[in-house]
N, C-alpha and C positions, 0 to 999 in steps of 0.2 A: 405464702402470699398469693399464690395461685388457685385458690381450692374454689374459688367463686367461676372460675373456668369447667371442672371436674362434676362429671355426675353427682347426683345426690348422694347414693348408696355409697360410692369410691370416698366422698370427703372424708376428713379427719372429723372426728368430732370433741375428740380430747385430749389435750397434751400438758405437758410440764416444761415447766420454764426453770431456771437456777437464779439466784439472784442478780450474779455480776450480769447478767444480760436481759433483767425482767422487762424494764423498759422499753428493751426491743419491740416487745408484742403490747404492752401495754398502751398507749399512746398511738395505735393503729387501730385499724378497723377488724384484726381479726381475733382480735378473744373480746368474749362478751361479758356483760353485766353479771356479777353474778346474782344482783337481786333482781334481772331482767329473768333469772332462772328459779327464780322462789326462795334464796337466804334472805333473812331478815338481820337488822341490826342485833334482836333480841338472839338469834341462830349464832351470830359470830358474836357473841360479846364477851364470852371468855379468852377470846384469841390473844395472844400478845398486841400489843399496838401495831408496832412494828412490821410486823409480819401482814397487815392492812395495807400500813401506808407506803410498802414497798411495790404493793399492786396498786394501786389508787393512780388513776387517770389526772392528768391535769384539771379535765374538769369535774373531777371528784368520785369519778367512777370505781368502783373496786372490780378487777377483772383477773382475778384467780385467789385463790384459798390453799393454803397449807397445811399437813395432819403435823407438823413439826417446827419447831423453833431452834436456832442453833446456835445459841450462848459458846463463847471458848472457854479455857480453861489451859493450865500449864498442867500436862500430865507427868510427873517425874519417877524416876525407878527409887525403890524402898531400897535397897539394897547400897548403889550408891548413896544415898543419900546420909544412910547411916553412918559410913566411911567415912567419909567426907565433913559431913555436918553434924555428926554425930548421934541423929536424930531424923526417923523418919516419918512423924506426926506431921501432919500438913498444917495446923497452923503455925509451927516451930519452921518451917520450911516457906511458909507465906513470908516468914518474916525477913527471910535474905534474900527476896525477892519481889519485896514488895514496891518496889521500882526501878528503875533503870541504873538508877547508881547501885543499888545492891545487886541488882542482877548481873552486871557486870564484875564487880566483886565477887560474886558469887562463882561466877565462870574461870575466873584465875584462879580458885581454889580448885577446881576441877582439875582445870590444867595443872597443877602443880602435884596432882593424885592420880596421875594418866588418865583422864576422862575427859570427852570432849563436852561444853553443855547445851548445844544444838550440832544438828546432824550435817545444816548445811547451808546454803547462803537464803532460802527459801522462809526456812521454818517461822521466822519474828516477822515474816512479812506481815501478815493479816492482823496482826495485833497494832501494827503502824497505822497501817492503811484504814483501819475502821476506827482510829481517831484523827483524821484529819480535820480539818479547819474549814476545807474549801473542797468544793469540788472539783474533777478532775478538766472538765472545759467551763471556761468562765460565759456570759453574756454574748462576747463578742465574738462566739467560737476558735478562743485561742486555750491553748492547753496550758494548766498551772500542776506545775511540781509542789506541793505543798511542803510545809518545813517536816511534818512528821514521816514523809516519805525520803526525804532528805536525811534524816536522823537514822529512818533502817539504812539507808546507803552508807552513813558513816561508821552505825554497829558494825554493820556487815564487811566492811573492808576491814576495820579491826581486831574483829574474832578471826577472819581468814586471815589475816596475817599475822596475828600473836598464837594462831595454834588454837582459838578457843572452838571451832566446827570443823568438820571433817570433809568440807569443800563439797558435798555432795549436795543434789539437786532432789527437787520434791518431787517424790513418785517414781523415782529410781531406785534400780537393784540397790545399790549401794545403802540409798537412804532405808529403804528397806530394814538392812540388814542391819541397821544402827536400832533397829528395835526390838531387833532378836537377840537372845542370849549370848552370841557372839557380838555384840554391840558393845562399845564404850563410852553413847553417849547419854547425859544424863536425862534430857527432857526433852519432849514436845508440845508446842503449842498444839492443841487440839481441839474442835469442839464438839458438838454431843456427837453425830454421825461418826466422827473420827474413833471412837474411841473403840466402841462396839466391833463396825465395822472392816479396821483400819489394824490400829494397833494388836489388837486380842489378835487376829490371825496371822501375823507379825510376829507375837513374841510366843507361840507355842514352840517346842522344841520339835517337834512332828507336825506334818500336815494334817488336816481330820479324815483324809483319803487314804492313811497310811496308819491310821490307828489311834491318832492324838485326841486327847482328851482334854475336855473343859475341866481340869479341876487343877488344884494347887501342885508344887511338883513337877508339873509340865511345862517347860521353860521358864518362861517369866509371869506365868498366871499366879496372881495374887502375889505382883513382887512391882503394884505399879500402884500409884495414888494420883491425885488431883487436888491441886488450891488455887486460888484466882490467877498469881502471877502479878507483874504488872502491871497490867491494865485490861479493864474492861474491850471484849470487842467478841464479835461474831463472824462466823465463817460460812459459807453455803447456805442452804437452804433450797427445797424444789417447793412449786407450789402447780395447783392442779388449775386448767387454764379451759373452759369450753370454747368451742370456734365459733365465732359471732353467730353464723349461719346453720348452726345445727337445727337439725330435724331430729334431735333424741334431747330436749330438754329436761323433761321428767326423770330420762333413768341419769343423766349424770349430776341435777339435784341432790339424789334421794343417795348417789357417791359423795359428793359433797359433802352433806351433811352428817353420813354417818363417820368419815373421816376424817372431816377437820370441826365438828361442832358438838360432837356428842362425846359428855363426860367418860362413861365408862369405856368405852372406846379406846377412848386416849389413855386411859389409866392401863386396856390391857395391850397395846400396842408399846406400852412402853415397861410395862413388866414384864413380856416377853422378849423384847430383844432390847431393853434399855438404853433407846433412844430417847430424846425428851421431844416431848410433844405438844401443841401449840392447843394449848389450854389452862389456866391460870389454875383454877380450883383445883384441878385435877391433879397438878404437877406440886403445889402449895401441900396438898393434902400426904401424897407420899413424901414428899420432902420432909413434913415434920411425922415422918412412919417410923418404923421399923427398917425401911427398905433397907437394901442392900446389895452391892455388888461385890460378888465375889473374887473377879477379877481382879476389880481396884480392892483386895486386901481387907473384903469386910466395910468398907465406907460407901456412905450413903452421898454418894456425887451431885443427887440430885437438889440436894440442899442450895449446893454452890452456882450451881446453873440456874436456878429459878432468882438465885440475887442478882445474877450478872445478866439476866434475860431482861430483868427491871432497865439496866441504863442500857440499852441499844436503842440508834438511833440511825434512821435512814434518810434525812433529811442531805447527805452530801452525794448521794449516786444520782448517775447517771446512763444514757442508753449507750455510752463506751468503754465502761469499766471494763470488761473480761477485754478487749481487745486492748488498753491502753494499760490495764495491770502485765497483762502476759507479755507485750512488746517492751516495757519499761525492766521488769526481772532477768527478760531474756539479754536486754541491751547491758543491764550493767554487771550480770556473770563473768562477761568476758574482762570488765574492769578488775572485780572478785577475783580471779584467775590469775597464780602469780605467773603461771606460763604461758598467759595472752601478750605478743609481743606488737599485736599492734592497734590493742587497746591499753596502755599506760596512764590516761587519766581520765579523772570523769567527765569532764568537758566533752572527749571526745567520743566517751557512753554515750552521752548525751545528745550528741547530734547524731549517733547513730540509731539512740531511741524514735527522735524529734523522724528522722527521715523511714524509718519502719512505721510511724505512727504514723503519719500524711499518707504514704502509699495505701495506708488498709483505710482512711478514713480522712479523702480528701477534702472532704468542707471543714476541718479544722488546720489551725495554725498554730506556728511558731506564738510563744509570747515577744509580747515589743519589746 
């Protein structure tokens, strides 16, 4: 917010933003047009929607581009599933999970075959959260708990209390460790970045600095899959943002463009590290391929991801999600928690949310 102070040569001239906080920059004076830069509607018009209208100014501006789209997905281990379910084909496995009532179903069978079927009070977050109803500050800058954020708070105290997660937290050793070979739980909500990036180095039984290998064998490589789950929703996403005031327009254009606009590009960007990439044809095209991941056991994930890429929708965010998701998870842990003794109900999660959320973002309010 300072760079209009700062010499020429010192400025930023290019950054990335994540989703839960796009807005921040978006709706200010410091990332620029990117057709003030040379994309054309005809340049981005394979892009996901989505992925547009997450950067898009109030008054219509589009002010950063994405080389990625990030669809979720329920990633589950083959091995339990066979156990268990008796079958580890993912559409047999969509099928006891293809809502909330069989998913929870589906989790007492775990528990009843020593398996946990999330890791921790975390994981079903974003699946909630990217279906809500409402956004997270209403008109009159008061804050709404929506019913679907409501419902992971009810899952959530139930799986912690009936044994169905293993109490751990997102991005912890512990959670970690639930997706390595010494793990007992069955799945992760995940979405594309997750899976490559996240999981794969997760479940090898060696590190790759200590000799571990990409192939089957090696911990749980090629003992994991993916089917929708539940419900439709997405997770993360970075997008490439210029600072209003650059003096290097041309050269981060001509980055633009070959990153988030140009078909083959995205085709080898995502056959090498099989992430999925923000480009329709291009993702459409390998989806009805050959392709294949070997990790995920031979299946082609990418089929699943380009249907679930179809229903996202960013019409409920706002410029306070990352601060009011991460105070709201953190507030009700301590509820989750059978050994919080002086959080006991959610009421008073609740007002301990409600007062971490005011402190980091005083012009909002309590609801009336």
């Amino acid at each position: 917010m300072n760079q209009e102070y700062i010499d020429a040569d010192e400025k930023i001239d290019i950054f990335l933003v994540e989703a839960d906080y796009a807005l921040k920059y978006v709706n200010r004076g410091v990332s620029a047009d990117v057709k003030d830069l040379g994309l054309t509607d005809d340049d981005m018009s394979q892009m996901y929607e989505y992925t547009k209208e997450v950067m898009t100014s109030t008054d219509g501006k589009i002010k950063g581009v994405s080389w990625q789209a990030t669809p979720g997905l329920f990633a589950y281990r083959r091995d339990i599933a066979k156990e268990v379910l008796g079958t580890d084909e993912p559409d047999k496995v969509q099928e006891v999970i293809s809502d909330w009532t069989k998913f929870d179903e589906t989790a007492a069978k775990m528990k009843d075959k020593g398996y946990f079927m999330l890791a921790g009070y975390d994981d079903s977050y974003r699946t909630f959260s990217n279906n809500v109803s409402s956004k997270w500050v209403d008109d009159s800058n008061a804050i709404v708990i929506d019913d679907a954020i409501k419902q992971w708070v009810d899952q959530t105290k139930t799986y912690t209390d009936k044994g169905y997660n293993n109490k751990a937290s997102l991005w912890s050793d512990e959670w970690a460790k639930e997706q390595s070979p010494e793990g007992k739980t069955f799945g992760f909500f995940y979405s594309t970045w997750g899976i490559d990036f996240t999981l794969l180095g997760n479940s090898l039984a060696t590190a790759e600095e200590d000799g571990g290998k990409l192939e089957k064998g090696n911990g749980l490589y090629g003992e994991w899959a993916v089917t929708y789950g539940p419900q439709s929703y997405f997770w993360g996403g970075t997008w490439i943002c210029a600072y209003s005031q650059t003096d290097n327009k041309e050269v981060i254009a001509k980055l633009m463009k070959r990153l988030t606009c140009d078909g083959e590009t995205a085709k080898k960007i995502t056959e090498g590290t099989q992430d999925f990439t923000n480009n329709v044809a291009a993702m459409e095209e390998l989806a009805n391929s050959d392709f294949q991941s070997a990790f995920l056991g031979g299946q082609n994930h990418l089929k699943l991801f380009a249907e679930v890429a179809k229903n996202i929708k960013m019409d409920k965010t706002t410029a306070y999600d990352q601060g009011l998701n991460e105070s709201f998870q953190g507030a009700m842990k301590d509820y989750f928690n059978p050994d919080s003794k002086d959080v006991d109900t959610y009421e008073k999660a609740l007002e301990n949310f409600y007062e971490k959320a005011l402190a980091k973002y005083p012009d909002l309010k309590k609801p009336a």
